[in-house]
N, C-alpha and C positions, 0 to 999 in steps of 0.2 A: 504494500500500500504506500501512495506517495499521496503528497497534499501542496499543493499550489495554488496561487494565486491565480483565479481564471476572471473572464469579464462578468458581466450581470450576467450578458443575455445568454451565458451557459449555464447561469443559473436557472432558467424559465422551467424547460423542460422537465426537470425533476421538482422545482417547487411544487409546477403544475397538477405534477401525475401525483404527487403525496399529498400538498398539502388541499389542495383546492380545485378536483379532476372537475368537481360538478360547477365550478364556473368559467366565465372566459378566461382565456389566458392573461388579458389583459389586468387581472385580479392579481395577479403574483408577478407582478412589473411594480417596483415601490420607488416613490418618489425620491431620488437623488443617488438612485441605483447606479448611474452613467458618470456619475462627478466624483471625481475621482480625490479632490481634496475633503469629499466626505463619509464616501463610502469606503470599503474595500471586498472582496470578494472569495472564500476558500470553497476549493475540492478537492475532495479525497477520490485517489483513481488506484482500480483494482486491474491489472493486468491493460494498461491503459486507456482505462474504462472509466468516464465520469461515474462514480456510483453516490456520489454525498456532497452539500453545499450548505455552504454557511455564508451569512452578509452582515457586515459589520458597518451602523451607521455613527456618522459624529453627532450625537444626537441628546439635548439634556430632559432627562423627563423631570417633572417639578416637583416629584415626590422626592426627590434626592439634594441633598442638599450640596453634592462635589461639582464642583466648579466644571470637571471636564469628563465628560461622561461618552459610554460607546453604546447604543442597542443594538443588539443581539436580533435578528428577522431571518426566515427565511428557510432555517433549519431544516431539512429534509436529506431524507435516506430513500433511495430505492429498498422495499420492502425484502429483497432477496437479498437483500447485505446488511441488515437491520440484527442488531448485537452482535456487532463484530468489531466497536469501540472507534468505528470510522466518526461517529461525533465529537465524543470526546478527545480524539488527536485531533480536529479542527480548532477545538478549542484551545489544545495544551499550543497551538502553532500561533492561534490568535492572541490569545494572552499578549506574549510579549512584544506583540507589533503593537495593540494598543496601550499598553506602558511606555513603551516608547516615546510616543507622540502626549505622553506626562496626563494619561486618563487615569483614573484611581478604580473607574466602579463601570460596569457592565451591566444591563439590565436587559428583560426583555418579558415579552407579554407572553406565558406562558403556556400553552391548551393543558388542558385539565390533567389529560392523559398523559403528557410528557414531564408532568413534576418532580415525579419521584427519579427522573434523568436527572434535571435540574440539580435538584438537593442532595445525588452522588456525589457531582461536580463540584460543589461548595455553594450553588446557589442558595438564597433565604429569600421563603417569601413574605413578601413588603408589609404584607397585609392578606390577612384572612381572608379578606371579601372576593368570592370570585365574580366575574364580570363577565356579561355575552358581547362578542365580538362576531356583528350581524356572518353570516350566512356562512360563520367559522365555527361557532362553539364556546363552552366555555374556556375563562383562561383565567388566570393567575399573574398577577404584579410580582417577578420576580428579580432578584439583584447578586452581584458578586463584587464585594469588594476587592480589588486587585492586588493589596498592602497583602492580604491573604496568602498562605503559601500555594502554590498549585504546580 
């Protein structure tokens, strides 16, 4: 398995088909996906095979009070490679790019069913309260501080 840095729109395709088959495509294209001084973009490829994507936005949500914050979007596996810790090495790869650029805290909007991923990784959720996120499901306000070891 290897993981690199790829564009948005190689992200589409797999957002698409995990996160949100039953809408347009147009649904899993996010705003400032293309801009480069505020997104960035990982894949994890199996036999040189896009099979996992992760999107990192410069992005501050206002429940947090760190000055330089990244959101977490976009997270998807092809089902047929799904526990096989291709998530988790997106993250241990993004970590240190977003420290880098002096971010302290990662957050991101959770679905219900990916929590207990989250809360392996170090994340904590923000808040109890879970929220519906129209014609997605529910989700979870979740965060990582990056001062954290990982």
């Amino acid at each position: 398995m290897k993981v690199r840095r790829i564009s948005a729109s190689d992200t589409y395709q797999i957002r698409h088909a995990v996160l949100a088959p039953h809408l347009p495509l147009e649904a899993v294209k996010f705003l400032n996906d293309d801009d480069e001084d505020m997104s960035f973009h990982l894949g994890a490829f199996i036999d040189g095979k896009l099979v996992s994507v992760a999107s990192f936005f410069y992005e501050k949500h206002p429940e947090f009070s760190d000055l330089h914050q990244y959101q977490l979007r976009g997270m998807a596996t092809l089902p047929e490679f799904e526990k096989k810790g291709l998530s988790s090495e997106l993250l241990n790869v993004a970590f240190p790019i977003i420290k880098q650029n002096f971010c302290t805290l990662v957050w991101c909007n959770a679905r219900k069913s990916a929590v207990g991923f989250y809360e392996k990784v170090g994340f904590i959720k923000a808040d109890k309260s879970e929220f519906e996120i129209q014609d997605i499901g529910p989700h979870f306000l979740m965060f990582k501080k990056l001062t954290d070891a990982f």
